[in-house]
N, C-alpha and C positions, 0 to 999 in steps of 0.2 A: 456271325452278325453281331451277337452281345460281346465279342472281344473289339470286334473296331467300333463300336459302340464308345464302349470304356477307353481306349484309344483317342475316341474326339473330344470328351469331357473334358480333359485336360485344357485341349486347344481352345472348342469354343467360351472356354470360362475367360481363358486368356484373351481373346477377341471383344467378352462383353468388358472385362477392364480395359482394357484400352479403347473402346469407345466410350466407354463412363469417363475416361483422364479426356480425352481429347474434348464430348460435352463440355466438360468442366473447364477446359483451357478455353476454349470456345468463349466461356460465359463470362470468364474474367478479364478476357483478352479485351484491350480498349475502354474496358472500368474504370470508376476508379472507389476505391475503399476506403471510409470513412472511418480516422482511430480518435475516436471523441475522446480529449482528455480533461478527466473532472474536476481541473485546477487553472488557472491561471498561468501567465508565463514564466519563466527564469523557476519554477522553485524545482525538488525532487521529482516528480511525478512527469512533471512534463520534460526535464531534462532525458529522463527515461523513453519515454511514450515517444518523441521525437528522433532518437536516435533509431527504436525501433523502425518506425516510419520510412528514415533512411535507406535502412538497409532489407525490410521484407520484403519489400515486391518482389523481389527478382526470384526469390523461391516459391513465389505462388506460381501454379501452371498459368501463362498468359501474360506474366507480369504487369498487373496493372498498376495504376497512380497510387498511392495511399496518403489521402491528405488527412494532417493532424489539427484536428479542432477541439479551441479550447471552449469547455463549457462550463466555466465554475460555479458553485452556490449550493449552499446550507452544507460545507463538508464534503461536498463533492455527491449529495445526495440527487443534485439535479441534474447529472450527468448517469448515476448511476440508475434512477428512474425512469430518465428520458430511455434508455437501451432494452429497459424489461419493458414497457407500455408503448413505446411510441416508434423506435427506430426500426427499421423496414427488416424484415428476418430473411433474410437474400442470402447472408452471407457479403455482403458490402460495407457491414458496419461494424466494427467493434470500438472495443474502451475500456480505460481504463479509474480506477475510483478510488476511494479510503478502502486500505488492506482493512480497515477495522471495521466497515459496516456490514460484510456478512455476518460477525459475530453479535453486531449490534441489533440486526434483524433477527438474530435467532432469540438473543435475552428480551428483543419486546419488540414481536412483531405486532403489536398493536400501535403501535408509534406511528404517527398522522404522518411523518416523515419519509418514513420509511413505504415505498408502494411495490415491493418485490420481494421474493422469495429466491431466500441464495442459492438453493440446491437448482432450481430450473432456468440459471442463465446457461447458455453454451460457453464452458469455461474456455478458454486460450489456452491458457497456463502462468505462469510468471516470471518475471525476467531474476529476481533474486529470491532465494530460498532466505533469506537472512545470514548463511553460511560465514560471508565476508563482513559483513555488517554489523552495527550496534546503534540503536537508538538514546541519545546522548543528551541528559541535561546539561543546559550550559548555563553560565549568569555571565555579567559584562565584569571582566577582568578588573576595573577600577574600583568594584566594590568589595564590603570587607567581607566577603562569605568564601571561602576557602575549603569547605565540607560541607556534607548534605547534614552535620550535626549544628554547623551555622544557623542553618534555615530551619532548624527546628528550637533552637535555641533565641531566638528573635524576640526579641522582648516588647510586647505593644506592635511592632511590624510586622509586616507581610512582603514577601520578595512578589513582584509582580511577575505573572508569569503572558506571555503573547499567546493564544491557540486561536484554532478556526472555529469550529463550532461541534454541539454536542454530534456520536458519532463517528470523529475522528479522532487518530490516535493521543494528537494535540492537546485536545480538551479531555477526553475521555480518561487517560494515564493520570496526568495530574490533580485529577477531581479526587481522585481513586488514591492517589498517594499522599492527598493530604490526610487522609484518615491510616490507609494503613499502615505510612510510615511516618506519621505523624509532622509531616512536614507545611511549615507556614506560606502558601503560598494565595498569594489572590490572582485568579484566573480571568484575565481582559480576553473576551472570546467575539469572534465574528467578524476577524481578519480574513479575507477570502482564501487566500494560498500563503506557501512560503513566502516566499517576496513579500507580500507585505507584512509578515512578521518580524523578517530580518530588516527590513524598513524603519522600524516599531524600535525596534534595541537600538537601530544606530541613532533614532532621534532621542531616545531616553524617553520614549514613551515606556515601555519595558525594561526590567531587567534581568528578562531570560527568556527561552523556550526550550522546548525539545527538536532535535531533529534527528534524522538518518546520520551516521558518518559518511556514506558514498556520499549522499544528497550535498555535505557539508564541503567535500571534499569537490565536487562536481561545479559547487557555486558560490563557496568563500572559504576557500580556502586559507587566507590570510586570518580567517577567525582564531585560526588554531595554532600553535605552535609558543614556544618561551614567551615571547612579545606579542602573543595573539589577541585580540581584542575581546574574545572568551576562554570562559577559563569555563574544562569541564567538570563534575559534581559526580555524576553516577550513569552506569549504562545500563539499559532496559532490551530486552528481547535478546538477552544474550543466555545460555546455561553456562555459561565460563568468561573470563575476562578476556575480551578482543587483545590481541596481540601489538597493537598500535596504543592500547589504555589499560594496560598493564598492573596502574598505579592507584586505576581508577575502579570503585567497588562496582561491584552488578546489584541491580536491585535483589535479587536471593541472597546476596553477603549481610543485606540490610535488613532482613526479615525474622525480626526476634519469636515468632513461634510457627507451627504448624498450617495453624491457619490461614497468616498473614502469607507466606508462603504459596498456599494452596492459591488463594485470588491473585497474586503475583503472577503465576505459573497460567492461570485462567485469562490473563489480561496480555499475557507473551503471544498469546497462539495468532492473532493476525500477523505479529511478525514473521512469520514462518512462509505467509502469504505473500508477505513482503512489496513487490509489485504486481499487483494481480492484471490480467487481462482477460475480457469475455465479451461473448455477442449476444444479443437476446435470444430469450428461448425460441424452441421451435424452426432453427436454424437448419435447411438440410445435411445429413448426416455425411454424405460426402463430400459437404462444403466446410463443416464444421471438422472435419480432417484434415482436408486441405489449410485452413488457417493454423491447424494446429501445430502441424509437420512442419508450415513455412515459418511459425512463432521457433521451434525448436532447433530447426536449420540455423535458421538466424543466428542464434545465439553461439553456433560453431562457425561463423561466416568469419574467414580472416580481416575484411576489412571492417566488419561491425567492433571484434574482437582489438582492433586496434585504436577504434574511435572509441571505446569503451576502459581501454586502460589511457588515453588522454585526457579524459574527464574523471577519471576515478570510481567509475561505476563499477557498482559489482556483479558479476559475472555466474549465477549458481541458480541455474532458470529449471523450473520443473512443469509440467505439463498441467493439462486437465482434468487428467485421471487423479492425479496427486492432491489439486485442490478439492478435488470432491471427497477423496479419504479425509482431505482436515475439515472438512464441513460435517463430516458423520462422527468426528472424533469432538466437534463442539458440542453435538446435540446430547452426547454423551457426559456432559459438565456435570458434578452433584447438583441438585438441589441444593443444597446447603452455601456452598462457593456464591451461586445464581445470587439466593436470596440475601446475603450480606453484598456482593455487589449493588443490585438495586434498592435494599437499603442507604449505603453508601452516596446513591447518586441522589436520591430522593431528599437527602438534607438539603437546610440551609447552608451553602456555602460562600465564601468570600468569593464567588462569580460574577462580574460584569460583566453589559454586550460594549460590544465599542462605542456602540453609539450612547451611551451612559458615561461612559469613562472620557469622551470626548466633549459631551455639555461638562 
């Protein structure tokens, strides 16, 4: 009797999975899944989130709709708020936000802004590790600044720089490099998304920003190249020089001691997150599987795989489980790193909102 016993365990475990897959198809079948993205149209983030959109249904059991909605504002905080507090925890909703606000929530989770706790979203995972990637100061090719010893060399001026708002890697990067690499830069912040930054240089309201190179390559391509209309300066979230910028230094090349270094290396780690994706807490566990399997599948999908090297996207996606190891590896930052960052930020700097720089 205890042999055919141990004999059925096998089988009826394999009957309650397959009726927990079939629930589950069941539940999705005729859905449709909402991938809230925290920016705006045309720029990186949504070029990303939308491609995804494309191509996951079909690996969720049930294959349901996945509509992409754009939710932008303060950074992409109000997308990423709206998913911890408000968006229904079914499992029908994810999103995507600023790689840099879960660090940003960890160094001051007192921040009016900030109304979630990074560790308790249901992560996705990410469509790029940064692997292919490099986040790339550019200025507008017409001007005379040709090294990032230009912009520190600036006599009485300031290179104007375009970002979104504090939070993002935009604003957040260059506040932070004007002091540790002593570079002149004044900061016009509270452009909603890409697009309207790259809007901002071609009117000569700016003359620079930072961006992703997929992102750049995804959506202006013609920026870059002999005759490009930027010219790039230095690349950021890289531990080596990307193999397309060769010529061009990495913020660590730039880093005359220890410590500048140290906060450098502290200010990379959202890259790594690069395009993050999550559902709010509280998500059930075998739905929070399911999205996470169809997030990874995807990324091996031959047709995702081919829409993805036509746009220039990078390709180096890591799970859930991966994002929550770099969220335990922030909480672990010195003290010391912490506290000259929010020093750093707490200055008076050469920071406008737009709406200042446009009266």
């Amino acid at each position: 009797m205890a042999k055919a016993i141990r004999w059925l365990l096998p089988a009826i475990a394999a009957l309650v999975c397959a009726g927990a897959a079939e629930a589950e198809e069941t539940f999705y079948k005729g859905k449709q899944v909402r991938l809230i993205i925290g920016y705006g149209t045309g720029g990186g983030y949504d070029s990303y989130a939308r491609l995804i959109a494309k191509h996951m249904a079909k690996h969720i059991p049930g294959s349901p709709t996945i509509l992409p909605q754009n939710m932008p504002g303060a950074g992409s905080n109000v997308a990423a708020n709206h998913l911890y507090n408000v968006a229904p925890k079914d499992g029908l909703t994810f999103g995507t936000f600023a790689r840099a606000l879960p660090l940003a929530a960890i160094l001051d989770p007192a921040s009016p802004q900030i109304k979630f706790k990074p560790d308790q979203f249901t992560w996705i995972g990410s469509s790029s590790s940064y692997k292919n990637d490099a986040y790339i100061l550019l200025v507008r090719a017409e001007l005379p600044i040709e090294t990032v010893e230009d912009i520190r060399g600036l006599n009485g001026k300031r290179m104007v720089m375009a970002a979104t708002n504090a939070g993002s890697t935009s604003y957040d990067v260059p506040v932070q490099l004007l002091d540790v690499l002593g570079l002149k830069f004044k900061i016009i912040h509270g452009y909603p998304d890409g697009a309207a930054m790259s809007l901002a240089i071609a009117r000569k309201e700016a003359d620079g920003r930072m961006i992703g190179l997929s992102a750049l390559q995804a959506t202006q391509r013609e920026w870059l190249g002999p005759h490009g209309f930027m010219r790039p300066l230095m690349q950021f979230g890289r531990r080596d020089r990307h193999p397309l910028l060769k010529d061009i230094p990495t913020a660590r090349d730039l880093a005359e001691n220890r410590e500048d270094l140290a906060l450098i290396e502290m200010l990379e780690m959202p890259f790594f997150l690069a395009r993050p994706y999550a559902a709010p807490p509280g998500v059930p566990k075998e739905r929070a599987v399911i999205l996470m399997k169809a997030f990874m599948a995807t990324h091996k999908d031959k047709d995702y795989l081919a829409d993805a090297k036509k746009q220039k996207i990078d390709v180096s996606p890591i799970d859930g489980d991966d994002i929550q190891d770099m969220l335990s590896r922030m909480t672990d930052i010195s003290p010391t790193v912490i506290g000259r960052y929010k020093q750093i930020a707490d200055k008076t700097n050469p920071v406008e909102s737009i709406s200042a720089a446009v009266e």
